[in-house]
C-alpha positions in Angstrom: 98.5 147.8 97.5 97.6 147.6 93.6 94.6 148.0 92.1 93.2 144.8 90.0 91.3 144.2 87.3 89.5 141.1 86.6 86.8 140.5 84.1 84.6 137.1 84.9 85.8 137.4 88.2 82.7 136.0 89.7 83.4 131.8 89.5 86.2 129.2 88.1 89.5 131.0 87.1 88.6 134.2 87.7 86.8 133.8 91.4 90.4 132.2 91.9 92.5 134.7 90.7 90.3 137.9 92.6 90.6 135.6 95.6 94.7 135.3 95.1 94.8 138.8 94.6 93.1 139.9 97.4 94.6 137.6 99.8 97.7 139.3 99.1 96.7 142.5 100.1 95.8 143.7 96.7 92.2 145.7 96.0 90.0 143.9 93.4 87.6 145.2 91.4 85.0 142.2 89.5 83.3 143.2 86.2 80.8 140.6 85.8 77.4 140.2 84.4 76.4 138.1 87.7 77.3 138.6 91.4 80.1 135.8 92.7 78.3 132.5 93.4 81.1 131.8 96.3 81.3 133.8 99.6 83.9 136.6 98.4 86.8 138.0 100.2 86.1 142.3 101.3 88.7 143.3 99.2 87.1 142.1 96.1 84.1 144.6 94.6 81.8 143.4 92.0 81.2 145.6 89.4 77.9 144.4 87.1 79.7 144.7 83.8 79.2 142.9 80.2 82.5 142.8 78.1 80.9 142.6 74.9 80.1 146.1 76.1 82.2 148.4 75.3 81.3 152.0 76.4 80.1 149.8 79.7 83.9 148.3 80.5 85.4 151.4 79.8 83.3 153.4 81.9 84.1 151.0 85.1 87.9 150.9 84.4 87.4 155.1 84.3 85.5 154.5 87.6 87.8 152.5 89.3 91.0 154.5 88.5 89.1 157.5 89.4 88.5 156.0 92.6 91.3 154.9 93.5 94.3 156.7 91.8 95.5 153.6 89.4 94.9 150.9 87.4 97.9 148.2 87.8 96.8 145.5 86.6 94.1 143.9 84.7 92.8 140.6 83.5 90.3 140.1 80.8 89.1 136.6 82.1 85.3 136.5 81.1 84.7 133.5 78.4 81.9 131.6 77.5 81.7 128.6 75.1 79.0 126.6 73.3 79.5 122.9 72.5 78.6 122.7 69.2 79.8 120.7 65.7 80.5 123.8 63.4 77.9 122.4 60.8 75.3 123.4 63.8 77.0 126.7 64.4 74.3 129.6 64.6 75.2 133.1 63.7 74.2 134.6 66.9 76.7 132.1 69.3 79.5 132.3 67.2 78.8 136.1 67.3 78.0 136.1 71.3 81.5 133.6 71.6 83.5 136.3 70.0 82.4 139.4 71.6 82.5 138.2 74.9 85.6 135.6 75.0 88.0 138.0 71.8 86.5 141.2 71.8 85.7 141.7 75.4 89.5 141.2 76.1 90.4 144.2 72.9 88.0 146.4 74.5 88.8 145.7 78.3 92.6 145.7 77.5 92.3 149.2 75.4 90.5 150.9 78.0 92.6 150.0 80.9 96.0 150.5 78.5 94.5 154.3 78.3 95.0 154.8 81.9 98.6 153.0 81.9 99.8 154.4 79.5 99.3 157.8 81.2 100.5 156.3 84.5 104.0 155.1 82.4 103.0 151.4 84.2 100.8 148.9 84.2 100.0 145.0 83.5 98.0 143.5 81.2 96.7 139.9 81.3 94.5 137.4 79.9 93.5 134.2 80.0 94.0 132.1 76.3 93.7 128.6 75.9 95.8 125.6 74.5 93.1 125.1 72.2 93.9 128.5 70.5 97.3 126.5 69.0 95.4 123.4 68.2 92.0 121.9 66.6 89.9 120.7 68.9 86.5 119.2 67.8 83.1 121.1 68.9 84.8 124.0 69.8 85.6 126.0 66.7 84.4 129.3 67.3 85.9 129.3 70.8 89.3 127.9 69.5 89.4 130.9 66.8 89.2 133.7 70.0 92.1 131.8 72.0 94.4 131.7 69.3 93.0 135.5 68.7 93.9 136.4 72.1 97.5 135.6 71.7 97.9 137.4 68.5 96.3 140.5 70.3 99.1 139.6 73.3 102.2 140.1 71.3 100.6 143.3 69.7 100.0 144.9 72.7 102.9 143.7 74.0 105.0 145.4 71.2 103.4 148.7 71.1 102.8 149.5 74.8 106.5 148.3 75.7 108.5 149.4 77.8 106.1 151.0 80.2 103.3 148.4 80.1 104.0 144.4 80.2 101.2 142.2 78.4 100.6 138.2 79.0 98.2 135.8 78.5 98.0 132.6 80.5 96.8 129.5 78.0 95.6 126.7 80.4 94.9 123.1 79.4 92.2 121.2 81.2 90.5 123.2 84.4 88.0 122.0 86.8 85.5 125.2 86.2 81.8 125.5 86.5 81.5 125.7 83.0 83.8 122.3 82.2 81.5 120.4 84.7 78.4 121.7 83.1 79.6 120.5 79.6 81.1 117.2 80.6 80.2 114.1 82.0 82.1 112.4 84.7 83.3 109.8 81.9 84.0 112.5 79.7 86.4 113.9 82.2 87.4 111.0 83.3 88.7 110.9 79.2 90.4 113.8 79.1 92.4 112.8 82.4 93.6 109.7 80.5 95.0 112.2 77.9 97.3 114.4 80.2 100.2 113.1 81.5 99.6 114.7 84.6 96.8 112.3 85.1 94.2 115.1 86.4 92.3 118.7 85.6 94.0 121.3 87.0 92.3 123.8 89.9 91.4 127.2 88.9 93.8 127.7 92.5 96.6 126.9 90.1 95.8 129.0 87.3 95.1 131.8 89.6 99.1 131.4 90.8 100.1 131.9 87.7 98.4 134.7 86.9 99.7 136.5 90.3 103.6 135.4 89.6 102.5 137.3 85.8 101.9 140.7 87.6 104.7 139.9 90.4 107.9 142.0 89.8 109.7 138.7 89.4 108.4 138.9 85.6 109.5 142.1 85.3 111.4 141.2 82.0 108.1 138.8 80.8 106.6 140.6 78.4 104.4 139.6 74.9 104.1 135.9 76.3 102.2 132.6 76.0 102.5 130.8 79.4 100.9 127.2 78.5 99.7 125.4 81.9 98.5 122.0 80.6 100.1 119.2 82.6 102.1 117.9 79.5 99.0 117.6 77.6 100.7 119.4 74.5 104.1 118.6 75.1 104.0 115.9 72.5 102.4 114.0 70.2 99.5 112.8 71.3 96.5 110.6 69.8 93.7 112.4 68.7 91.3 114.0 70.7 88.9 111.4 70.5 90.4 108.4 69.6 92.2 107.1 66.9 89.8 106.1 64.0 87.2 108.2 65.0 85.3 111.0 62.6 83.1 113.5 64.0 80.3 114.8 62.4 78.1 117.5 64.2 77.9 115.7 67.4 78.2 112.4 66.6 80.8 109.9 67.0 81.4 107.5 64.6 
């Protein structure tokens, strides 16, 4: 049985993946700022935790190893994004965006790469974005942490090796809470027309993908982008909203 580590863990990709985890026999621990809003599985203990809070996260990650021995893997999950046009961008979201969804993941990683490093073992995950490798309209601030979190995965990835293995899981369009409270049906029904695939993807999905990541069958995975998109980015594609279109703030012209 390993000991888990999921930041956000408490809806969308990160209810998922704790829920994967646990089913497997694994013990998770949640840091979260709000309880799960699904019935959770035993195995899975929420921890009330903000990322953007450092001392905070790596107090529970000393906790939890305390308690029980190890620390084997952990996923810095928690995001948050703000639909915004960037000539509308406040200081205090852009600066909320980046602590939680970039720095929470330095912070969360650093602490739990303290214990692993002692331990001579230890995963380290995260989950990115496919709009951290291209521009995507009303989202700078959180497109500027996904691309960060890569950089920060290949960093890790080449100081920690070859005790601790780093990856970051960059997925396209999900069906989260958070995309169905910024989107309209027709505005999802949009993006489906744009990905080959012809749908979202379930958080169930991404959650796989984040187990195979801490499975001994990537033993030899290591400083790693795995893009989960349904073609969306495979090619070239028209532009996100239309050809001929120009976007200013929030409006479409």
């Amino acid at each position: 049985m390993r000991t888990v580590i999921i930041s956000g863990g408490s809806s969308g990709i990160g209810w998922a993946t704790a829920e994967r985890f646990a089913s497997g026999g694994d013990q998770v621990f949640n840091l979260d700022v709000r309880a799960p809003t699904e019935p959770s599985n035993p195995a899975v203990s929420w921890i009330e935790n903000d990322v953007a809070d450092w001392s905070a996260v790596r107090a529970a990650v000393t906790r939890v190893a305390e308690t029980t021995g190890t620390v084997d893997v952990v996923i810095a999950n928690a995001g948050i994004s703000i639909r915004h046009g960037v000539l509308e961008l406040t200081e205090a979201d852009v600066r909320r965006v980046v602590d939680v969804n970039l720095l929470g993941v330095l912070g969360l990683w650093q602490a739990a790469a303290d214990v692993m490093v002692r331990q001579r073992a230890g995963v380290l995950l995260a989950t990115a974005s496919v709009n951290g490798a291209r521009g995507y309209p009303l989202y700078a601030d959180y497109n500027a942490t996904k691309a960060g979190i890569v950089a920060l995965c290949r960093t890790f990835a080449l100081e920690l090796s070859p005790w601790i293995r780093v990856a970051c899981v960059s997925p396209g369009a999900v069906l989260t809470p958070m995309q169905l409270a910024e989107y309209t049906p027709a505005m999802l029904d949009e993006v489906n027309a744009r990905i080959p695939a012809g749908r979202h993807a379930s958080p169930e999905e991404i959650a796989g993908a984040f187990h195979y990541l801490a499975s001994a069958e990537a033993s030899f995975l290591t400083g790693q982008e795995l893009v989960i998109d349904g073609a969306e980015t495979a090619g070239a594609t028209t532009a996100v909203f239309g050809t001929g279109e120009r976007i200013i703030g929030t409006e479409r012209r």
